[in-house]
Each structure stands twice: as structure tokens, then as C-alpha cells.
C-alpha positions as CSV (number, residue, x, y, z in Angstrom):
1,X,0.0,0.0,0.0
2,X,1.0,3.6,-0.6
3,X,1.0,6.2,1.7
4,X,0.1,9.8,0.6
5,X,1.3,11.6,3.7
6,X,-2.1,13.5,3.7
7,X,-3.9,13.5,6.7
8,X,-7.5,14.2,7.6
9,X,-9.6,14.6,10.4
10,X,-13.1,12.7,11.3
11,X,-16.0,15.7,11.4
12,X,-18.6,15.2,14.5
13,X,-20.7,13.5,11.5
14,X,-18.0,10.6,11.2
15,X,-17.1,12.1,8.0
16,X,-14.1,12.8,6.3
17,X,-12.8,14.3,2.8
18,X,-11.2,12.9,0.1
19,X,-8.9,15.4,-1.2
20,X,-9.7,16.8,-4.5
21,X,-6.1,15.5,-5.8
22,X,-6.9,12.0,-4.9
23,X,-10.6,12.2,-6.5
24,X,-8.8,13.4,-9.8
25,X,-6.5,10.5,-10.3
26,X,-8.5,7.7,-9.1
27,X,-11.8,9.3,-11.2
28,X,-13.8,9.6,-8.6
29,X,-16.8,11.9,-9.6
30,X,-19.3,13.6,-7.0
31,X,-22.0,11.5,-5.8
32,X,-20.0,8.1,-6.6
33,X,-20.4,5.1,-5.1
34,X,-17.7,3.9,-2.7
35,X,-17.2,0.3,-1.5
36,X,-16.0,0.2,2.0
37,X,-14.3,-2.8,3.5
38,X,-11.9,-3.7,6.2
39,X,-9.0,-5.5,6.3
40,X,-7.6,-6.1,9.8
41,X,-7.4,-3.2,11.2
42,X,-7.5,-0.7,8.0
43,X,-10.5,0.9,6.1
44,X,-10.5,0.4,2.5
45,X,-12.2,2.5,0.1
46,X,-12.5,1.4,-3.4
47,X,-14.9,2.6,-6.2
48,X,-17.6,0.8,-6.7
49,X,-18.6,-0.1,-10.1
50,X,-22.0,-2.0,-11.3
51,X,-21.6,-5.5,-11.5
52,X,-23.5,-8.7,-13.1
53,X,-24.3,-11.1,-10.2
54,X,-24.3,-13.5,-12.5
55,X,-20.9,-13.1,-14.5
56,X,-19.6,-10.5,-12.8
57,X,-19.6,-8.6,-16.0
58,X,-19.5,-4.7,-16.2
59,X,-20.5,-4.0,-19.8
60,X,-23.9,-3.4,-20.1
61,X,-25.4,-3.9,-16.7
62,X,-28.7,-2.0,-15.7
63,X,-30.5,-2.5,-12.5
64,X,-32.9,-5.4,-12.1
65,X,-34.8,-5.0,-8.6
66,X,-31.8,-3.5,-6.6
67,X,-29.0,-6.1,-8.3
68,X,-26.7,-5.7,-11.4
69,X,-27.7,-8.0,-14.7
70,X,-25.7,-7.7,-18.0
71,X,-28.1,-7.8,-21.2
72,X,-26.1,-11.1,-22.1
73,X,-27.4,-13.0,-18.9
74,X,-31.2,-11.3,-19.4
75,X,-31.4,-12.4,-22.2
76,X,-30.4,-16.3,-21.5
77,X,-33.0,-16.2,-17.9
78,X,-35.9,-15.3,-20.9
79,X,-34.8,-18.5,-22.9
């Protein structure tokens, strides 16, 4: 892992910012989703991207009652 050297504070809120620097070169837009995991005793923050929960495809997927579904596999559960 990579360290930044940036440090930020927790707001009363539990909130914190992601400096605009990091945003920029990781693409991070506002109103993104973010995944949030932990590992031990780190938080991990990775952007979350629209999945198939069937292939775990991300080209073409629309939303299907809450869940990700790739045309491909939409297709093949109307066969």
C-alpha cells in the first residue's frame, strides 16, 4: 500500500474528505459510489462499479430490482 502523507480529520458526523487530488486521479466523480471494506485493522475505500451477479460482467449492466444484470445474462434467464 501507498501512503500519501495526507492527513485528515473525522467531522462530529464521522465524515471525512477525500482530497480533490486524490478524487482526480483515481476518477472519482461527486456523488460516486464507494465500496468500504476492512481488512484487519484498515478501512479500505475502493470505487464501486456495477456488477453482473451473475458473470460478474460490467458492460452493459442496468439494474434489475436493486441487483446488477448484464443484457447477455437477461437475455439467456428469458430463454
Amino acid at each position: 500500500m501507498k501512503s500519501t502523507g495526507i492527513i485528515r480529520k473525522v467531522d462530529d458526523l464521522g465524515r471525512i474528505v477525500l482530497p480533490v487530488e486524490l478524487r482526480r486521479s483515481l476518477g472519482i466523480e461527486e456523488r460516486d459510489p464507494l465500496e468500504i471494506f476492512v481488512e484487519e485493522d484498515q478501512i479500505i475505500l475502493r470505487k464501486s462499479s456495477v456488477v453482473c451477479v451473475f458473470c460478474g460482467t460490467e458492460d452493459n449492466v442496468s439494474d434489475f430490482k436493486g441487483k446488477g444484470i448484464c443484457d447477455s445474462c437477461r437475455a439467456s434467464l428469458h430463454s
